[in-house]
N, C-alpha and C positions, 0 to 999 in steps of 0.2 A: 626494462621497458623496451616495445619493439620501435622502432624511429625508421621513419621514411629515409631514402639516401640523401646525402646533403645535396641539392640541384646545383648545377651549373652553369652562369648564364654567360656568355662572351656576344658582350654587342658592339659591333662594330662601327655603326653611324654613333657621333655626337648626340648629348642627349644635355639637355637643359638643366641644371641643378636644379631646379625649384621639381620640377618632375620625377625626380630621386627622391627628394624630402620625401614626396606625399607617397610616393614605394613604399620605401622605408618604414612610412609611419603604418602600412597595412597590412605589413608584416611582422611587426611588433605585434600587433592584432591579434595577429592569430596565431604569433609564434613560430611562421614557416621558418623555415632554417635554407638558405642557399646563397650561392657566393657568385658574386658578380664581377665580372669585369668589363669596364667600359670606358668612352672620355667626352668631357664634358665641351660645352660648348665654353667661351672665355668667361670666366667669375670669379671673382674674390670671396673666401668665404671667412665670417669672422666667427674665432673659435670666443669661447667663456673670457678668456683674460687678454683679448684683444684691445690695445689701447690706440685712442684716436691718430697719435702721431705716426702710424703704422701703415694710414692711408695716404698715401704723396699725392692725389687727386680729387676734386671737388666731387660730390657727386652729379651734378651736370657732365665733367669730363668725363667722368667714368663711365655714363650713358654716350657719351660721345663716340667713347673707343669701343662702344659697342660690348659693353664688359658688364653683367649684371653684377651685384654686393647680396648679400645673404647671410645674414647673422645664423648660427649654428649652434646645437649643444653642446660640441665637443669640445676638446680643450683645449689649450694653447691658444696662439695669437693667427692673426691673419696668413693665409697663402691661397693658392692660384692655384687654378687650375683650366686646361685648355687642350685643343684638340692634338691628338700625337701625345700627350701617359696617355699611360698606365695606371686607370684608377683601381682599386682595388676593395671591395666591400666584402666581410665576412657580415651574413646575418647570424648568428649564433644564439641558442639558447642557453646563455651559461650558468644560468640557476639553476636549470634541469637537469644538467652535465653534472654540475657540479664542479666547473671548470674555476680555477682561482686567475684571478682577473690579473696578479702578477705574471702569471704562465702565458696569459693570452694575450700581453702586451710583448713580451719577449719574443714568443714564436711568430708576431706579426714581421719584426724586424728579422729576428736570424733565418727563417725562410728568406725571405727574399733578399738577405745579401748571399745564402746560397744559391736560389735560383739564379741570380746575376752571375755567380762566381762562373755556375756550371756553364751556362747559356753562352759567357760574353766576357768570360774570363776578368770580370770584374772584382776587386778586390776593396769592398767597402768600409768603412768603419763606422760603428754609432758613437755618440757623442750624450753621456749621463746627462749631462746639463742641460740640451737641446734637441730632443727625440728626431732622428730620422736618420740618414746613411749618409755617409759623406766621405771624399777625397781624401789624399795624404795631404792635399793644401787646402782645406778645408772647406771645396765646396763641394754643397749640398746638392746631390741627386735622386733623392728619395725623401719624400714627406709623411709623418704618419700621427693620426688621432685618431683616437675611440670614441666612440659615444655610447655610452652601456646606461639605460633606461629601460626598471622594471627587469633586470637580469638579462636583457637581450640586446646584442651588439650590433651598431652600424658604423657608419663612417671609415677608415680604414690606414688605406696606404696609397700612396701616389708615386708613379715612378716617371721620372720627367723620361721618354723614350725617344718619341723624334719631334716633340715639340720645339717652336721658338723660343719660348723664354720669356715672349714680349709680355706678356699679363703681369708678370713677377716684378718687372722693372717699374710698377705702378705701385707698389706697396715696398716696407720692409718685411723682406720675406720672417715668419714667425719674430716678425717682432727683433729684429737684429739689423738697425742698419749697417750697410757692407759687403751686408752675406751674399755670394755670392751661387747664383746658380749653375746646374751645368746637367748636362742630357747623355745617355747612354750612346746615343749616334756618335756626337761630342765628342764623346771620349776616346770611342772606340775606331775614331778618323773616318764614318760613316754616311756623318752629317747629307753628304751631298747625294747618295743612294735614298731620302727618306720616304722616299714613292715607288722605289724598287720591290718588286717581290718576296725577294730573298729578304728585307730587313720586313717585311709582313709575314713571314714564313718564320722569322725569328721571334718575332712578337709573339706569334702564337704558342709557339715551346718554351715559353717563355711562361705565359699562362698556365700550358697545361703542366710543366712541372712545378709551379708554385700553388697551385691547385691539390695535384697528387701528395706531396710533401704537406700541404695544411689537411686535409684529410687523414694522412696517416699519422698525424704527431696527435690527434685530437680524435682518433679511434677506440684509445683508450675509457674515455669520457662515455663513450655511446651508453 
């Protein structure tokens, strides 16, 4: 079969979840295939096994903090997202591929604990019990869920970059209270450059090798 190239979208303004959903859903539509990266404006989103204790705020507060809520079809429990990640959307046709949905869960996370590694000499670890990237003291720098409806994939991965953190401190992040969060700037003793060039200039290679690497792991499939 001949297949157009997978597009690539990198946007750089915030962009409101609810205005992703109705993307998303018009791309399923039609089956376009392209990979997006972007960051949202502040929202909690609640995955399928999101339970109420998960929300630490009324929803009045949570309008307060200027934070929309958006129940989701993906999986897992509640997390946040806000401006500074790294959101990351694969659209994919994986019935067409032929892609087995164990493979395209794994290469979500081992890409981009390589991108990290290469990028920002980050050294992450997944956690079987709890999907996403994490510390050797176990906190959490990377969030990830799928949503595969009708064989084709949205939803993705979240990489907290030079974000605050403050949205997160309004929920237990997936459904764990404790957990603690923590951002690549963070880590990397960056924190205070988050408007510098050079860490926008990192973002972006940042992008285009986790980009390049998801393309080529999943060229096979074409």
């Amino acid at each position: 079969m001949n297949r157009q190239p997978i597009s690539i979208l990198y946007l750089e303004k915030p962009m409101r979840y609810g205005r992703y959903v109705r993307y998303t859903e018009l791309l399923r539509r039609s089956r376009r295939e392209n990979l997006v990266f972007c960051q949202h404006y502040p929202v909690v989103t609640m995955g399928v096994q999101t339970q109420a204790s998960s929300l630490l705020l009324s929803a009045e507060d949570f309008a307060r903090n200027a934070v929309d809520i958006v129940p989701v079809k993906r999986g897992g429990d509640a997390t946040a997202h806000e401006p500074g990640q790294i959101v990351i959307y694969p659209h994919i046709d994986l019935r067409s591929r032929k892609i087995p949905l164990s493979d395209f869960v794994k290469a979500m996370l081992d890409i981009t604990s390589e991108s990290l590694d290469s990028v920002f000499g980050l050294k992450l670890r997944p956690d079987a019990k709890a999907p996403g990237l994490y510390t050797d003291a176990g906190e959490k720098v990377v969030s990830s869920g799928l949503e595969i409806r009708s064989g084709f994939s949205s939803s993705g991965v979240a990489v907290n970059y030079s974000n605050e953190l403050q949205t997160f401190s309004f929920i237990h992040p997936c459904g764990y209270p404790g957990l603690r969060m923590q951002s690549v700037l963070q880590l990397t003793g960056q924190a205070e450059k988050k408007h510098d060039p050079e860490t926008d200039a990192k973002k972006k290679e940042f992008c285009r090798i986790w980009a390049e690497r998801f393309i080529q792991s999943f060229s096979l499939y074409s």
